[in-house]
Residue, then its C-alpha position, 0 to 999 in steps of 0.5 A: x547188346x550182348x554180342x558188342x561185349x566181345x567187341x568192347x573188350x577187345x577194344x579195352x584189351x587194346x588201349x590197355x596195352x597202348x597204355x602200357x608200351x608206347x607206340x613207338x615200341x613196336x615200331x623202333x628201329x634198330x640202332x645204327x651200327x657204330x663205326x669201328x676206329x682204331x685209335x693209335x696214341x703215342x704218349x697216352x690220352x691227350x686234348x687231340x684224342x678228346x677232341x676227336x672223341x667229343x666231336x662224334x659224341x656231339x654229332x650223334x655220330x655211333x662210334x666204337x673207339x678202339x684205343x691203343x697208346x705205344x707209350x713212346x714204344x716204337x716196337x708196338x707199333x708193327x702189332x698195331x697196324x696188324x691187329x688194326x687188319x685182323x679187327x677190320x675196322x671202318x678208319x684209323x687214327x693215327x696221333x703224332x708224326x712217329x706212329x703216322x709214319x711207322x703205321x701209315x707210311x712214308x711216300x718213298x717206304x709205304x709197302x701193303x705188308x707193312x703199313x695200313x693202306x686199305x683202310x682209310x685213315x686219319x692222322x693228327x699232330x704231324x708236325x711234318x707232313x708235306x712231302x715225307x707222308x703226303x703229296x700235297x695239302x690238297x690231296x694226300x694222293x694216298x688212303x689217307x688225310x689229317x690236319x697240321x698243328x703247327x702254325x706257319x714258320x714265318x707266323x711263329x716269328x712275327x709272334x716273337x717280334x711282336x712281342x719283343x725284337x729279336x737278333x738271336x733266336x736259340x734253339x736246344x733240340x734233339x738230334x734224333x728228332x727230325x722235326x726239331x731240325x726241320x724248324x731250325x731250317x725253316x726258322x734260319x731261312x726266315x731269318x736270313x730275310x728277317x735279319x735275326x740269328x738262329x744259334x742252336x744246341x744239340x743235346x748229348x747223347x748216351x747209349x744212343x739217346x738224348x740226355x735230358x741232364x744235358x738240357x741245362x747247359x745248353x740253355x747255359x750256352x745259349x745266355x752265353x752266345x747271348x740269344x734274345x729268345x729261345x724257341x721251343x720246337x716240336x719235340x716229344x722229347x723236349x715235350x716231356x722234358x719240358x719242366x728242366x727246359x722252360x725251367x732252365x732258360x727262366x733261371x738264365x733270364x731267357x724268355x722263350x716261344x714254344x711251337x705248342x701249347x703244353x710248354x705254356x700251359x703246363x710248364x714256365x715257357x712264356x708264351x706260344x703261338x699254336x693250334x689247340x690240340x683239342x680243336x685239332x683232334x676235332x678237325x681230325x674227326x669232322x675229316x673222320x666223318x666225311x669218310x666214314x658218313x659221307x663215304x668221300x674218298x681220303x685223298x679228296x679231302x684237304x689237309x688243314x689246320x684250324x682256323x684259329x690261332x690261339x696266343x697264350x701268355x703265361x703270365x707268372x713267368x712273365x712276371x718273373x722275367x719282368x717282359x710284359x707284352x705289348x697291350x695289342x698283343x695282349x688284347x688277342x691273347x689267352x692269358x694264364x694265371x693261375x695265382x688270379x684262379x682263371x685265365x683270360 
């Protein structure tokens, strides 16, 4: 009997310490390293950004988000793309059409020295990518992929019509914003088959910038040529100034269409036809993830949008014009009120 007991403790000494450390201590795999993304912003933190960092957080996905935001400082953006080399990171991300162009490279300037070509990367909120930055929506033909937010020119205007029948179409936009005139040619060409008018106004320049003192005289000069509709292009400019915009044109009686939502959704423009910028950036990061998970080569995933388009009616500013819209057009739409507390 006495020679069990060194068994029977040895034993005891061993179910003690199940008892104290699972098993599954001694066994634990090490955490998978994270991704490293280097996340290139242009005007701060927005629903992009969030969506693209949400989507790794609900797919499990270990990632390590290295944010830098230029603050609309063009400058910043050649020590981006540098410090983006020096750390070695798995991807970047690059937001917006200034600082994709300035970090990844047009097609006609794209050079090793100057841009980030050996790393892939992703871009989101270009507004014009064909051509300038890819070479097809199939495949970018380069290191690179992304997604497009803006929705289809001839799209934007049957919105419009839908809501109200239009001859002229007015448009205040930047001169130095090459997107903005890019939409007035796309809008023009459609309305030459259409049968509307597109009147445009550019804003004054001092010292070599746009005024956005100006902005209110060119809506003036619209109400005056008499436009139906004014149109909010893709413009960081008129973004950030959108509060003297949409402002402006609801004190001439001018309803207007914006080709993004922050117009609408945080401003007095009536209504929009977009791609949210959330399910933007979470688009962006599922293309993010066939990179860096499923080790696909950038140049063999699509350039896209998303799937669905969203209708959003600022209802208070409705209101106020006394435009409201078409019940079918209603029925598929996103309404914001804030005076009902919810939006629809």
């Amino acid at each position: 009997m006495t020679s069990r007991r060194p068994l029977l403790a040895a034993l005891l000494i061993a179910l003690t310490a199940m008892a104290i450390w699972p098993s599954g201590a001694w066994s634990a795999e090490p955490k998978p390293k994270p991704y490293r993304i280097y996340m290139a912003l242009w005007r701060g933190w927005e629903e992009a950004a969030q969506g693209f960092k949400d989507y790794f957080t609900n797919q499990n996905i270990p990632v390590e988000l290295i944010i830098r935001d230029a603050g609309q400082d063009k400058s910043k953006l050649k020590d981006f793309v540098a410090e983006a080399k020096r750390l070695e990171v798995d991807l970047v991300f690059t937001w917006g059409t200034t600082v994709s162009e300035e970090m990844l490279g047009r097609l006609d300037t794209v050079a090793a020295d100057k841009h980030i070509t050996e790393i892939p990367a992703v871009f989101a909120i270009v507004s014009q990518p064909l051509g300038s930055m890819v070479k097809d929506f199939a495949s970018s033909g380069r290191n690179i992929t992304g997604t497009t937010y803006l929705v289809p020119t001839e799209t934007q205007a049957n919105l419009i019509q839908s809501y109200r029948p239009f001859k002229r179409l007015g448009v205040v936009f930047n001169p130095l914003e090459r997107n903005a005139q890019v939409a007035i040619g796309e809008f023009s060409e459609v309305g030459a088959k259409a049968g509307f008018e597109v009147i445009s106004r550019s804003v004054d320049l001092v010292d070599g910038k746009p005024n956005p003192a100006s902005i209110p005289a060119k809506v003036a000069e619209l109400k005056k040529a008499k436009v139906d509709f004014l149109y909010i292009p893709p413009d960081t400019f008129l973004n950030v100034n959108r509060d003297i915009l949409t402002g402006a044109a609801l004190e001439q009686g001018i309803p207007t269409f914006a080709a993004g939502e922050n117009p609408v959704l945080t401003s007095k423009a009536m209504f929009g036809g977009v791609y949210r910028y959330y399910t933007v950036g979470q688009l962006t990061a599922y293309k993010a993830e066939q990179i860096l998970v499923h080790k696909i080569k950038p140049a063999e995933i699509p350039i896209d949008a998303p799937k669905r388009l969203s209708i959003i009616i600022n209802m208070p500013v409705v209101r106020q014009l006394g435009l409201y819209p078409p019940m079918k057009l209603l029925g598929l739409a996103e309404v914001i009120d804030p005076t009902e507390g919810k939006g629809k």
